[in-house]
C-alpha positions as MATLAB code, in Angstrom:
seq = 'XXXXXXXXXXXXXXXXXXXXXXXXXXXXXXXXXXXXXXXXXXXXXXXXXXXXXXXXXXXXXXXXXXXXXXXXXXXXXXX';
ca = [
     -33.519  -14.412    0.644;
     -33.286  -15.128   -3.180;
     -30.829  -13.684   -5.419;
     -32.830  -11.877   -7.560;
     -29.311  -10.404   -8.881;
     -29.294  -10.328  -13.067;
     -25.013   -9.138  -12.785;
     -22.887  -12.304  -12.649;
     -18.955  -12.919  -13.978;
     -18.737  -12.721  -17.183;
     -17.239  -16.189  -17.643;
     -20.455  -17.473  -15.921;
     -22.704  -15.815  -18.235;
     -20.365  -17.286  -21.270;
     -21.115  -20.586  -19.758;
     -25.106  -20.102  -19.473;
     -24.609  -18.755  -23.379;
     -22.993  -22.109  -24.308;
     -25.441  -24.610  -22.635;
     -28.398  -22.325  -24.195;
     -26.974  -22.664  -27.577;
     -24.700  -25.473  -28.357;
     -25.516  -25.614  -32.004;
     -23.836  -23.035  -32.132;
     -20.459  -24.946  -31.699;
     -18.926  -22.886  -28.745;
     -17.221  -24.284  -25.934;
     -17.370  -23.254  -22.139;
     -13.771  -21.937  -20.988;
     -11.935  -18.877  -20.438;
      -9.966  -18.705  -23.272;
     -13.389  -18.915  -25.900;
     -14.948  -16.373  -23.787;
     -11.600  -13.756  -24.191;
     -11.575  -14.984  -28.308;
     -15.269  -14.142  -28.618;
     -14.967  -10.940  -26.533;
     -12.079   -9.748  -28.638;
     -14.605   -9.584  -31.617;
     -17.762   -8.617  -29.937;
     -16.526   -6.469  -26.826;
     -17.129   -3.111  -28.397;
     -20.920   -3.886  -29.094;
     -21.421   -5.540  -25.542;
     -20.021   -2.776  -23.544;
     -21.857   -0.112  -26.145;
     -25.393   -2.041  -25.341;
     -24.699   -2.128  -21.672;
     -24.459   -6.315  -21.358;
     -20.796   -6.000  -20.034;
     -18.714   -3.829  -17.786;
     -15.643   -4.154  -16.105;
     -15.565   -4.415  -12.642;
     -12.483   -3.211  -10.173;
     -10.667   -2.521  -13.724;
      -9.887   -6.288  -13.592;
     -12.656   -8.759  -14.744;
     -15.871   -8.853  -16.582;
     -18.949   -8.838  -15.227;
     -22.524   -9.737  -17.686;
     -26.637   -9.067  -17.256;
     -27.088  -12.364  -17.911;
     -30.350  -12.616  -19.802;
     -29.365   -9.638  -22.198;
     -26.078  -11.101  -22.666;
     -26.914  -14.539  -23.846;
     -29.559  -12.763  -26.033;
     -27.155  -10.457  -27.724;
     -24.311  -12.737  -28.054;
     -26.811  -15.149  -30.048;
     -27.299  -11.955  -32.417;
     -24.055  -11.142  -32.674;
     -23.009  -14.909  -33.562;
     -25.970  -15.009  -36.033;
     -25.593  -11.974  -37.737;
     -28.738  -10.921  -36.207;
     -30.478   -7.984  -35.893;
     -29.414   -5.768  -33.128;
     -31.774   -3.860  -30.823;
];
């Protein structure tokens, strides 16, 4: 059976984000994904891209979050 699953880690939807979007300059890692999360948490977690899971680690929709972390890096509009 497929995974048709859209919820992974949130360090594995940081990856998928950086490999989308390289021009944008970011690099894959933990520590990146905690710096950009310290500026762009509140807006995630508000728009329902990211939730903590067990109270311990972050887990991402995967699609939506790569979409709104482009807006958020662009100064985009968002939705």
């Amino acid at each position: 059976m497929e995974n048709e699953n859209p919820w992974v880690t949130g360090q594995s939807a940081w990856r998928s984000f950086t490999q989308v979007h390289p021009e944008l300059g970011y690099k894959d890692g933990p520590q990146q994904f905690y710096n950009f999360l310290r500026l762009n948490r509140e807006a995630l977690v508000r728009s329902g891209v990211l939730r903590r899971a067990k109270k311990r680690f972050w887990i991402a929709h995967q699609a939506r979050f790569i979409e709104l972390a482009f807006e958020l890096s662009t100064g985009g509009q968002l939705s």
